[in-house]
BAKE-501981 format. One record per residue (C-alpha): residue in three letters; x, y, z. Coordinates in steps of 0.02 Angstrom, whole numbers. Layout:
# BAKE-501981
res: ala; u: X; v: Y; w: Z
...
END
This chain:
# BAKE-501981
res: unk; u: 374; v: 2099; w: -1588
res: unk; u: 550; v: 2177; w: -1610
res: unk; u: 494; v: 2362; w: -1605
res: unk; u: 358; v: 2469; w: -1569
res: unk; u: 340; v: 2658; w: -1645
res: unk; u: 224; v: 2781; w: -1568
res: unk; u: 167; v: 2866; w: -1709
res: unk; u: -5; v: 2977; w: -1653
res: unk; u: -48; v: 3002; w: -1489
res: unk; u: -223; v: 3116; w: -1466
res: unk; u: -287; v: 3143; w: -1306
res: unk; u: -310; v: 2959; w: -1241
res: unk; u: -295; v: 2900; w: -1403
res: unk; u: -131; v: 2807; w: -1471
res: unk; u: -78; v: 2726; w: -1616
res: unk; u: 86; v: 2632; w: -1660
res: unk; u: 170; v: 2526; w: -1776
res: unk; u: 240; v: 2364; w: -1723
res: unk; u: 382; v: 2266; w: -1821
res: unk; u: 431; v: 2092; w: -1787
res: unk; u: 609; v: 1996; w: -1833
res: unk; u: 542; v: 1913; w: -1980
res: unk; u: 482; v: 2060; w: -2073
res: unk; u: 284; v: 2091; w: -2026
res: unk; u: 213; v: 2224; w: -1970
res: unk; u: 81; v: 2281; w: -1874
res: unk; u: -46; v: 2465; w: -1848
res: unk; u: -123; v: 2451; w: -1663
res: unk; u: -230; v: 2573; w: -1626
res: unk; u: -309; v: 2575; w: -1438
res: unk; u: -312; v: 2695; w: -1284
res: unk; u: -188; v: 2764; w: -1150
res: unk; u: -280; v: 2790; w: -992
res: unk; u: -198; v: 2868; w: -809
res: unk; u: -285; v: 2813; w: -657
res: unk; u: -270; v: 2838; w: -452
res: unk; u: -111; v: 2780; w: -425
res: unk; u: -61; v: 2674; w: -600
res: unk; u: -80; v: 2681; w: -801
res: unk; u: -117; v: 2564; w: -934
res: unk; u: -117; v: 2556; w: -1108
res: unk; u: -212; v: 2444; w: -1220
res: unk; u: -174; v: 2432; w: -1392
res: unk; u: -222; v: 2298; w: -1551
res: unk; u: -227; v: 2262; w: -1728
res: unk; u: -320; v: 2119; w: -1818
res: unk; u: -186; v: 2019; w: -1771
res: unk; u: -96; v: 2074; w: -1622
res: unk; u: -154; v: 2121; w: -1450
res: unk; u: -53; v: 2207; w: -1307
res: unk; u: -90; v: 2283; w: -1144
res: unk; u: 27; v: 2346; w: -1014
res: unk; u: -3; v: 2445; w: -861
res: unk; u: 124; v: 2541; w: -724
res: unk; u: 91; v: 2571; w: -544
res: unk; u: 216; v: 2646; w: -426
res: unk; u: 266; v: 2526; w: -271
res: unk; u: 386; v: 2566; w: -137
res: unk; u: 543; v: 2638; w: -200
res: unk; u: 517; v: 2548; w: -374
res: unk; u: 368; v: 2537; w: -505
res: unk; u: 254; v: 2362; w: -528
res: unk; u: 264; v: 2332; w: -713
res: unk; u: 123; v: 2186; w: -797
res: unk; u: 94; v: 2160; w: -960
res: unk; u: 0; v: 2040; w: -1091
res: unk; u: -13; v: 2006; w: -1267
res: unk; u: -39; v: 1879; w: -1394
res: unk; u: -117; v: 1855; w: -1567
res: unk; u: -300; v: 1863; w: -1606
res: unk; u: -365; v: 1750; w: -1744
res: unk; u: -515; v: 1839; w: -1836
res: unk; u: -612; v: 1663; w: -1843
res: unk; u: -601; v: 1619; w: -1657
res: unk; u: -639; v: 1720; w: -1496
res: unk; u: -491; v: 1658; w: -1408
res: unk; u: -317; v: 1767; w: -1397
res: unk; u: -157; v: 1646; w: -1404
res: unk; u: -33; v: 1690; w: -1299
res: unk; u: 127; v: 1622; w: -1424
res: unk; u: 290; v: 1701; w: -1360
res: unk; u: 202; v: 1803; w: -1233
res: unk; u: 329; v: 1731; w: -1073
res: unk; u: 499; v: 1713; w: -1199
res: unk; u: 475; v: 1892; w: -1240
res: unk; u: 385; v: 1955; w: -1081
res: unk; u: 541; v: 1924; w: -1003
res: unk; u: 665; v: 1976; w: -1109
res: unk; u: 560; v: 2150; w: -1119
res: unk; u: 572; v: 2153; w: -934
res: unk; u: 770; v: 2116; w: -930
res: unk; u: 796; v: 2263; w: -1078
res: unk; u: 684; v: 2366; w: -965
res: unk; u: 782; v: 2318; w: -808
res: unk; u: 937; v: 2374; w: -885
res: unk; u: 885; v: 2527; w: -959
res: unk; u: 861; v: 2577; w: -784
END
């Protein structure tokens, strides 16, 4: 996934479009959910899954995320690319900061 697009967000309710480098594209629809002390966000499409939550620690904030694609025909979620571009979202994050 090369960008994501928020493009509804109703009460706890979000929906985006996701675009990879080769030209698909993706709607995920899913929820956006505070909690005590952290927040998550789940969001999927037939074929993609991601989830990602936030939690403030020390001076800094905890960051963990998942995702992977979800094969209609098998219960399973493969996790292709998930570490590659787990951590290249964490060093664009990183920097951003």
């Amino acid at each position: 996934m090369e960008r994501l697009h928020v493009v509804r967000r109703q009460g706890e309710r979000v929906e985006a479009l996701a675009h990879s480098r080769y030209g698909m594209r993706a709607r995920l629809r899913g929820v956006q959910r505070p909690g005590w002390c952290w927040c998550w966000c789940w969001l999927q499409s037939r074929f993609l899954l991601l989830g990602v939550a936030a939690a403030p620690e020390g001076p800094g904030t905890r960051v963990a995320f998942t995702g992977g694609v979800r094969l209609p025909t098998h219960a399973a979620l493969i996790p292709l690319g998930v570490r590659r571009e787990g951590s290249r979202s964490v060093q664009r994050l990183t920097a951003m900061l």
